[in-house]
C-alpha positions as CSV (number, residue, x, y, z in Angstrom):
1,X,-6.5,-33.1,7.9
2,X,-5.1,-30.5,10.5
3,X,-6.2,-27.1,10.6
4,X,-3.3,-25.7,10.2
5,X,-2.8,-28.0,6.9
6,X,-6.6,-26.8,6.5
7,X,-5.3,-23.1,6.9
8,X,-2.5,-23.2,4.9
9,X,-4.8,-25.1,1.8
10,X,-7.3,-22.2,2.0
11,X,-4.6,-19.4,2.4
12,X,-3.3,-21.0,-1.2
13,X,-7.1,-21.4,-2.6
14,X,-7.5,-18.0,-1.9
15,X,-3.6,-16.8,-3.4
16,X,-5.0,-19.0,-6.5
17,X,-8.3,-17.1,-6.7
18,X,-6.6,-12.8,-6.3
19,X,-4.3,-14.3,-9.5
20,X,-6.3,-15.7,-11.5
21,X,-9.1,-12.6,-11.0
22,X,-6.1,-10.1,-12.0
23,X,-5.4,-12.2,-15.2
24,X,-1.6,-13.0,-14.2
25,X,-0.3,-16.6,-15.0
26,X,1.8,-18.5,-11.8
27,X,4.9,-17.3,-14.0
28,X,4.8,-13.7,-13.9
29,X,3.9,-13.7,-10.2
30,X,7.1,-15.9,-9.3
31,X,9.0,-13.1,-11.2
32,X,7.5,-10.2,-9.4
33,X,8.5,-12.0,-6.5
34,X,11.6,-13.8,-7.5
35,X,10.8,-17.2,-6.9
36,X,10.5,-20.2,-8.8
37,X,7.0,-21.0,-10.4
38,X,6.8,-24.6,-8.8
39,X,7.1,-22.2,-5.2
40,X,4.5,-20.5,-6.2
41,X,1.9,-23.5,-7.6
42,X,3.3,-25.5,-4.0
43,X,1.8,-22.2,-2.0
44,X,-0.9,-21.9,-4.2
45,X,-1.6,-25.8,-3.3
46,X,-1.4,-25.0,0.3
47,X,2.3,-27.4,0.6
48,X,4.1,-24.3,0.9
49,X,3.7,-21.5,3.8
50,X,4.0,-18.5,2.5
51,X,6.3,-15.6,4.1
52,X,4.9,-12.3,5.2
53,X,7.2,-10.6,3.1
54,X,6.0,-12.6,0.1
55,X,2.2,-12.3,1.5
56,X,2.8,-7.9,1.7
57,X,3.9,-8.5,-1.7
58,X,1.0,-10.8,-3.1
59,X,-1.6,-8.7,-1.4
60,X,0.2,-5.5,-3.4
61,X,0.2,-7.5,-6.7
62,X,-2.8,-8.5,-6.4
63,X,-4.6,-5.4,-5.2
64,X,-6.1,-7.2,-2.0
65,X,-5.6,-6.5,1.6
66,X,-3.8,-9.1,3.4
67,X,-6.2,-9.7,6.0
68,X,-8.1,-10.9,2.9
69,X,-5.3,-13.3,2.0
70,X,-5.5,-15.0,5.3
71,X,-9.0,-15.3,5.9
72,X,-9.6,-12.6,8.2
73,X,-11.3,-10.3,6.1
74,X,-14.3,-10.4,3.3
75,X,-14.6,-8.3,0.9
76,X,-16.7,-8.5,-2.8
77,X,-14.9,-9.2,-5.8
78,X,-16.6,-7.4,-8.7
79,X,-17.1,-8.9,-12.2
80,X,-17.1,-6.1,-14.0
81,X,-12.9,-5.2,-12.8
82,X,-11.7,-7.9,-15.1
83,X,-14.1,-6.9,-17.7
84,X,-12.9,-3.0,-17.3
85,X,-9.1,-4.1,-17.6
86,X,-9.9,-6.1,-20.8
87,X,-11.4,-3.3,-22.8
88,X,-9.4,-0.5,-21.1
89,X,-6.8,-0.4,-24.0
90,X,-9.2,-1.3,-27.2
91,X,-10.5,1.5,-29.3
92,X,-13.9,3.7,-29.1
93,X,-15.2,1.3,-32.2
94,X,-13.7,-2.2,-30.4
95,X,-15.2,-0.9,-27.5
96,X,-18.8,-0.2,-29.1
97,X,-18.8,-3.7,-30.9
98,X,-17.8,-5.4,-27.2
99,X,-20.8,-3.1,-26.0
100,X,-23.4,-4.3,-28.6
101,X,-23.0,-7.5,-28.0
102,X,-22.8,-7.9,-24.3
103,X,-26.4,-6.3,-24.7
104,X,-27.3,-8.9,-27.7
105,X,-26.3,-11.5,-24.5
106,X,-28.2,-9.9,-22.4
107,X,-31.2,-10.1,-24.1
108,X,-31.0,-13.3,-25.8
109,X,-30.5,-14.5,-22.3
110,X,-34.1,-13.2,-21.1
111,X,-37.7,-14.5,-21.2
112,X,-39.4,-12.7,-24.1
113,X,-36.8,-13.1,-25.9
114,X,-34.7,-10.0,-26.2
115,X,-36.8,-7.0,-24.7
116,X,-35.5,-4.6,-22.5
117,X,-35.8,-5.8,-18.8
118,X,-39.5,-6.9,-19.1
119,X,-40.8,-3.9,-20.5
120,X,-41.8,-5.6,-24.2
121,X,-39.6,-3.5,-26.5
122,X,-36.7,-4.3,-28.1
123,X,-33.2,-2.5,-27.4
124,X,-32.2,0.8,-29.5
125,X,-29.1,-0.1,-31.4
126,X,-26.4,2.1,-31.1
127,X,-25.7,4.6,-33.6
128,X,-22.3,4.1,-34.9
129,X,-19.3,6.8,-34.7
130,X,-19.5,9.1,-37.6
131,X,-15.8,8.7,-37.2
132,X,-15.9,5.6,-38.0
């Protein structure tokens, strides 16, 4: 394979990646950018070059810098962002149930079985909202 070929299959790896780590499906990113969704699955699978114009626009939608886009830059991805958009819009009580059990995987998912990072006791559970 030739590195531009190589290039171009890790610019569309990394297109793949920013999308899927916002949530957004191949069709509503050919929309915001007006192109058919087989365009944007051929530049997600490196058979298409992508335009700058289309790259300033990808690295807007997707909230990444477009030095990131091509390779040039590194920066973290954080799990907790898609975690944070999904709960943004539940309810204090949705919110408190998602809460309670991400802590009930936490702990189930430690030696000891279930205490609180190593130090033997069990975790408090959360008084519910009177409002409730």
């Amino acid at each position: 394979m030739s590195d531009e070929l190589e290039e171009h299959a890790a610019i569309g790896n990394r297109l793949r990646e920013a999308r899927e780590y916002v949530g957004l499906l191949q069709e509503d990113v050919a929309s915001a950018l007006g192109i058919p969704r087989t365009s944007l699955s051929a530049l997600e699978a490196g058979k298409r070059k992508v335009s700058g114009v289309e790259l300033r626009r990808l690295a807007r939608l997707y909230r990444r810098p477009v030095g990131w886009l091509l390779g040039d830059e590194q920066i973290e991805l954080h799990d907790v962002e898609p975690l944070f958009r999904a709960t943004a819009q539940l309810s204090d009580q949705d919110k408190e149930q998602v809460l309670r059990f991400a802590e009930f995987l936490a702990a189930a998912g430690r030696p000891g079985g279930g205490d609180v990072a190593g130090t033997g006791r069990r975790p408090t559970p959360r008084k519910r909202n009177p409002k409730s």
